[in-house]
Residue, then its C-alpha position, 0 to 999 in steps of 0.5 A: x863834581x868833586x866826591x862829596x860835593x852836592x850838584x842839584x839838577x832841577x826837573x821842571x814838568x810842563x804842560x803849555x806853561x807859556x805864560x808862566x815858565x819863563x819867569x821860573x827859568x830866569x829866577x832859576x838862572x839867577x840861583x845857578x843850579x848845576x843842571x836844569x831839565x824841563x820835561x815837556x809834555x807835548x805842549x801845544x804852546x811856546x813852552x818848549x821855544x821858551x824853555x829851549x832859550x834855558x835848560x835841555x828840554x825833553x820831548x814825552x808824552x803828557x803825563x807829569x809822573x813820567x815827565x819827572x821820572x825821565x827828566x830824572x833820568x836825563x840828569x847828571x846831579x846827585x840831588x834832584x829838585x823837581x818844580x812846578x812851572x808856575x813857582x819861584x825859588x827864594x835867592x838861598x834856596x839852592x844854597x840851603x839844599x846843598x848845606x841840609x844834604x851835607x847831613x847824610x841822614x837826610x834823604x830828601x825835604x821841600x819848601x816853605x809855600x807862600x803864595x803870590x800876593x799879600x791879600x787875606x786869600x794869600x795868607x790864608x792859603x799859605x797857612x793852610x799849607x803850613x799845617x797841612x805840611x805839620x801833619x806831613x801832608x805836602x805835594x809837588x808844589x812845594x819844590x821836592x827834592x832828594x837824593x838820586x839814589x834814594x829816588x832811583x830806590x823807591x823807583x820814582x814817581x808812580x805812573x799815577x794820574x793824579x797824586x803821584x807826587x803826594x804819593x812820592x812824599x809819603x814814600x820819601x818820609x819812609x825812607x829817612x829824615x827829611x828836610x822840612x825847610x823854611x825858606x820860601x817857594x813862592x807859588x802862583x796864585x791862579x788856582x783861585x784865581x782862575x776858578x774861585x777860592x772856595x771850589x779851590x779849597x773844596x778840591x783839596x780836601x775832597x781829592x785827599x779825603x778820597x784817597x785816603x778813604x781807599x778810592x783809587x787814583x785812576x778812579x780820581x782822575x775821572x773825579x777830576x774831569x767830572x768831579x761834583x762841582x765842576x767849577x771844582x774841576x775845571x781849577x785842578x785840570x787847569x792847575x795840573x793841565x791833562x790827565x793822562x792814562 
């Protein structure tokens, strides 16, 4: 790596991700990023003989703000991209991070989420997404990324159960100007899929509502195993896979 020169290492946390972490790492190896971490979480599955085919793969303990925070320490890039295993990246998405962080003034940015599928569900979910992310509301799946220095300053992810990535994006937009980016990560749509649409909805708003209502994350994560709706629930465990103490 030449001085000056932006080199991205991508930071996959997994949890059994069989059915889905290869598609990912195939659409990564097309786009050639510098460097590809997958931090698995003690995946009972073929996550890790899958993942092993790819990218160095880290053997933790399941929970995703530890997973994150030492694939970022594994790492060798100057910019760090953290993805979710069930998104794709668009074919300029690389190129487009490597010409925003050209801007010095800019400490960080995500995607653009569009999910799977052209069905009215679909585009409604995405637009949701685009204004909540007006509003500066973002989470992990729209494919954070920033610098490593400024990611080592506010000292990662916290060791949260849950919304430690929500947490992570409030603190990144505190410490300088981000790069809201209108290419496309496309996100899978099993969420809804798997446990209904308006439970899905529900979940979301009610998780952040809580939260910022003051309830504690750890308070959360009880919430999350045995939220009011358990159909609610059981969407966000399958989404996230375990929570973790």
């Amino acid at each position: 790596m030449t001085s000056g020169s932006t080199a991205i290492s991508v930071v996959i946390p997994a949890y059994n991700e069989e059915t889905v972490i290869g598609g990912l790492l195939e659409n990564l190896a097309a786009l050639a990023p510098d460097e590809v971490v997958v931090a698995d979480g003690s995946s009972t599955d073929r996550t890790v003989e899958i993942a092993a085919r790819y990218a160095q793969v880290l053997h933790l303990r399941a929970c995703r703000a530890t997973q994150m925070n030492e694939g970022a320490r594994a790492s060798s890039g100057n910019v760090l991209l953290f993805l979710h295993a069930d998104v794709r990246l668009g074919p300029g998405a690389l190129e487009t991070v490597r010409e925003c962080m050209r801007d010095a003034d800019i400490v960080g940015g995500n995607f653009d989420i569009r999910y799977e599928g052209d069905d009215r569900v679909a585009r409604a979910f995405t637009r949701i997404n685009r204004w909540r992310r007006r509003f500066g509301i973002f989470y992990g799946d729209s494919g954070i990324f920033c610098r490593r220095e400024v990611f080592e300053a506010l000292r990662g992810y916290r060791p949260w159960p849950v919304l430690e990535d929500y947490d992570f994006a409030c603190r990144l937009r505190s410490a300088g100007k981000l790069a809201l980016l209108d290419e496309p990560i496309w996100v899978s749509n099993r969420r809804w899929r798997q446990g209904g649409v308006f439970p899905t909805l529900w979940s979301w708003f009610w998780i952040q509502g809580l939260y910022l209502a003051g309830v504690s994350p750890q308070r959360l994560a009880a919430l999350y195993r045995d939220p009011p709706d358990r159909s609610a629930g059981n969407i966000m465990v399958g989404a996230r896979g375990p929570i973790m103490r």
